[in-house]
ROVO-531064 format. One record per residue: y negated, x negated, z negated of N, C-alpha, C, O in turn; residue in one letter. Coordinates in pm, whole numbers, m for minus. Each point is the difference from the previous one (the first is absolute). Last residue first. Layout:
BEGIN
     n_y     n_x     n_z    ca_y    ca_x    ca_z     c_y     c_x     c_z     o_y     o_x     o_z  resn
       Y       X       Z       Y       X       Z       Y       X       Z       Y       X       Z     A
...
END
This chain:
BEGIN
     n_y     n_x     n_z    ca_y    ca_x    ca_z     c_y     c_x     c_z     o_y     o_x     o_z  resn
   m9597  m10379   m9063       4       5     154    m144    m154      14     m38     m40     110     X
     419     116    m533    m112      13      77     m87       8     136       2    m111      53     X
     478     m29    m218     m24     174     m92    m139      36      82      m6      92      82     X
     173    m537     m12     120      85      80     m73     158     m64      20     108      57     X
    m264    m519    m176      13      15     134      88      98      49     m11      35     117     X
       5    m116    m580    m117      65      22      14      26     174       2     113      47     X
     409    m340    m211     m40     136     m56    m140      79      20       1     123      13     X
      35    m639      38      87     118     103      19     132     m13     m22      70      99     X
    m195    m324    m413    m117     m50     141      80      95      92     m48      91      67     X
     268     m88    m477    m105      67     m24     m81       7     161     m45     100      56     X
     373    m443    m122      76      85      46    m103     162     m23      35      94      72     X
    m217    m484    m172      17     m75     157     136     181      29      16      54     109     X
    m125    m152    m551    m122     m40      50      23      56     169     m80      81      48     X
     327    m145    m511      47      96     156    m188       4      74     m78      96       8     X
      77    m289    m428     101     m48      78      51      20      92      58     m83      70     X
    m578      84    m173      88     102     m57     157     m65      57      m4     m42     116     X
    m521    m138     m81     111     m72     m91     152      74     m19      89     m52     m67     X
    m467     346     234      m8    m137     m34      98     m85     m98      33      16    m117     X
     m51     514     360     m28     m89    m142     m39    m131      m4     m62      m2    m106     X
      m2     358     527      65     m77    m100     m32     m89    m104     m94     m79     m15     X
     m69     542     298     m53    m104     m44     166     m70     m60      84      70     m58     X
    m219     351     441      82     m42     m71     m88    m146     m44     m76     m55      80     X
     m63     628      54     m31    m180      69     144     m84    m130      46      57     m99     X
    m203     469     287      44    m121     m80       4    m125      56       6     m59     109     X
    m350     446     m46      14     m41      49      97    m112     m86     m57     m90     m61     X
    m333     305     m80      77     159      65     144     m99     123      35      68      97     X
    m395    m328    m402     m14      99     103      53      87     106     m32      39     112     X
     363    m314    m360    m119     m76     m23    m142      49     143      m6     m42     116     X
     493      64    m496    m101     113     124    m132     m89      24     m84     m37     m82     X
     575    m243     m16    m126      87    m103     m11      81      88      73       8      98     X
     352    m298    m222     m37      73     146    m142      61     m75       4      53    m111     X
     287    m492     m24    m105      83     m47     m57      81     136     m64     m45      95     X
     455    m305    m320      m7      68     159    m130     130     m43      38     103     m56     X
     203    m356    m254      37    m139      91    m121      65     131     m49     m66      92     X
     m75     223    m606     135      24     112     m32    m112     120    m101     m67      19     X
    m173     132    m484     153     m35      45      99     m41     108      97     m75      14     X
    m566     309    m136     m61    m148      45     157     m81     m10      10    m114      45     X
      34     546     m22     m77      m3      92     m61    m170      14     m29     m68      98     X
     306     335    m410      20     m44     114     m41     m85      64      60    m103      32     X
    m250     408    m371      46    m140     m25      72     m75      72      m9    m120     m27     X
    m144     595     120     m94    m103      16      55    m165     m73     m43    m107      43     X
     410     468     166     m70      10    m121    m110    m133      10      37    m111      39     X
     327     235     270    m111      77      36    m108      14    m154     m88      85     m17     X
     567    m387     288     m91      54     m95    m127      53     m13     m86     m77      43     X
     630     m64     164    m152      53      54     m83      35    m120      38      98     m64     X
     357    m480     170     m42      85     m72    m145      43      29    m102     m67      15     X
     597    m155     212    m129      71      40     m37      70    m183      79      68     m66     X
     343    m457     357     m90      65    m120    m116      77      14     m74     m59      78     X
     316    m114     362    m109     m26    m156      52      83     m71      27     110      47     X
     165    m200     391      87      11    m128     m62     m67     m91      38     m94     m70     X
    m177     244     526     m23    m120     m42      85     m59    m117      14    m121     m12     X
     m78     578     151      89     m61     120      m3    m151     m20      83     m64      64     X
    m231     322    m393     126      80      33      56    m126     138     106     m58      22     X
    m575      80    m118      58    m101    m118     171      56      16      67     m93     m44     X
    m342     358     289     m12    m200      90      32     m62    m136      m7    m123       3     X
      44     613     m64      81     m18      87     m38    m181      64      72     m67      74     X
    m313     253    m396     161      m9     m75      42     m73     132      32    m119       6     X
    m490     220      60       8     m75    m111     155     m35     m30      29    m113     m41     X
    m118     501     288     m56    m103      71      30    m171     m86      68     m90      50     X
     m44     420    m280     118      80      97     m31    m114     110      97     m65      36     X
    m435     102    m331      90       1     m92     174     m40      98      98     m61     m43     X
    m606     211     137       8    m116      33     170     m45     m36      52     m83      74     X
    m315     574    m158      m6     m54     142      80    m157      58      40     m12     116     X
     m41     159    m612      75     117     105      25     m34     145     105     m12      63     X
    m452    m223    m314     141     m53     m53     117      53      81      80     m63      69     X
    m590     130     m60      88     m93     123     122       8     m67      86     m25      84     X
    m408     165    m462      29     101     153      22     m50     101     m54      73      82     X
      45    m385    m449     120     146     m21     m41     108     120      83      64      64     X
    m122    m618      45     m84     133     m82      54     155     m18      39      78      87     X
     237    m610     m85     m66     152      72    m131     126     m68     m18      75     m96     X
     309    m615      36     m72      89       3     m62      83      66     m98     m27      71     X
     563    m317    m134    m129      95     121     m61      51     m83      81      51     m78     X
     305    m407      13     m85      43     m52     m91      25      97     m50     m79      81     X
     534    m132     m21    m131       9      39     m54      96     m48      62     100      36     X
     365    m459    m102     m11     144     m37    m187       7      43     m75     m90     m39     X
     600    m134     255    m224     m41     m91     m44     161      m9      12     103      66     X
     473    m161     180     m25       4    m172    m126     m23     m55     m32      23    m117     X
     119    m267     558      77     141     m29      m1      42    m141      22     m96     m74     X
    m171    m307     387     m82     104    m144       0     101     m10     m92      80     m16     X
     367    m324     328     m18    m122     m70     m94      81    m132      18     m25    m119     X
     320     329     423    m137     m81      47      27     m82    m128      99      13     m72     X
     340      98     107     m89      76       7    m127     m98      18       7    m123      m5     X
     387     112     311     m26      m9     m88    m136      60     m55     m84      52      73     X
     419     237     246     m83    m133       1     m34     m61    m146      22      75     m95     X
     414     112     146    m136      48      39     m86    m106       1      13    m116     m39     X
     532      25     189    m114      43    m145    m142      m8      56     m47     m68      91     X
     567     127     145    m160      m5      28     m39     m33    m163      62      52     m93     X
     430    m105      89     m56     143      37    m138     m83     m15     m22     m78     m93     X
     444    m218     233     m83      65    m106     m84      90      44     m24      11     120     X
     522    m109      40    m118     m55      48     m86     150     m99      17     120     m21     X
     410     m49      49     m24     m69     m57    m107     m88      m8      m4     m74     m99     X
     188     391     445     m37      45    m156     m53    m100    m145     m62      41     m98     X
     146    m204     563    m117      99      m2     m17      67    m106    m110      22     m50     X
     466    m240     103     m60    m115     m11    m152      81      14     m97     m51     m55     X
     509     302     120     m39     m62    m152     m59    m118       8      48     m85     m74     X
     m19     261     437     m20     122     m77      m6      m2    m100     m69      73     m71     X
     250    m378     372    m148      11      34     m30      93     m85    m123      m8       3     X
     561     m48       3     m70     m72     m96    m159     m28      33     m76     m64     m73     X
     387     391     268     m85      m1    m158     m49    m134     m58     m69     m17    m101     X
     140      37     543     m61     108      m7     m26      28    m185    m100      25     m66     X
     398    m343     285     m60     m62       4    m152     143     m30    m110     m53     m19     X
     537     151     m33      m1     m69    m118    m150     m35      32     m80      24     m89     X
     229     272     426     m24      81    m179     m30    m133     m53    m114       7     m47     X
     281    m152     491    m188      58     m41     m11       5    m114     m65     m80     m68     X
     477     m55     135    m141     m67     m26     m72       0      27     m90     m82     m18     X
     424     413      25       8     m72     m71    m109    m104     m57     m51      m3    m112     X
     151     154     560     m70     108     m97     m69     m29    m174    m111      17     m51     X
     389    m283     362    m191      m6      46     m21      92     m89     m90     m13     m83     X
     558      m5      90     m90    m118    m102    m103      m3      23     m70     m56     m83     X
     279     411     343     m14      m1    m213     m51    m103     m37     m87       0     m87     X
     156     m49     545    m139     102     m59      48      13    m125     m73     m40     m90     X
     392    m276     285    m174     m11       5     m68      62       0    m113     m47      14     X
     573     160     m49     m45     m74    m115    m144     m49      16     m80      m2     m93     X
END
């Protein structure tokens, strides 16, 4: 009779570790950043666009911006994030006053060398 009942209370003491593990909550992801969703305005000069674009998605992708790339001259005095040519050479300008101000400042530092 003393190994069936050890046996016995292993199995019980075995599931109920088993259902106390199943029942314990599943991980949640991290939360999301704090300016997840700001939507950031780039201007590009239409011949960088191709070159910058992919570069451009992928640090608003990992940041969880919003991204709009625009390559039309009205942009330009618009966008949060102004990449120009400036002697053969881009250079990045920000807007002033722009709301994503500070998330534009990060976007230029990660695309631009």
């Amino acid at each position: 009779m003393r190994v069936p009942g050890a046996t016995v209370a292993r199995l019980f003491a075995c599931g109920l570790a088993g259902a106390a593990l199943a029942c314990r909550e599943a991980p949640r992801a991290s939360p999301r950043p704090a300016d997840a969703g700001t939507l950031v305005t780039v201007y590009v000069p239409p011949k960088a666009a191709d070159r910058l674009a992919a570069r451009l998605q992928a640090v608003a992708a990992r940041r969880q911006w919003a991204l709009s790339i625009r390559t039309d001259s009205a942009a330009l005095s618009d966008a949060d994030l102004a990449i120009v040519d400036s002697a053969g050479t881009l250079v990045s300008r920000l807007r002033a006053g722009s709301p994503a101000a500070a998330q534009a400042r990060q976007m230029a530092e990660a695309v631009l060398p």
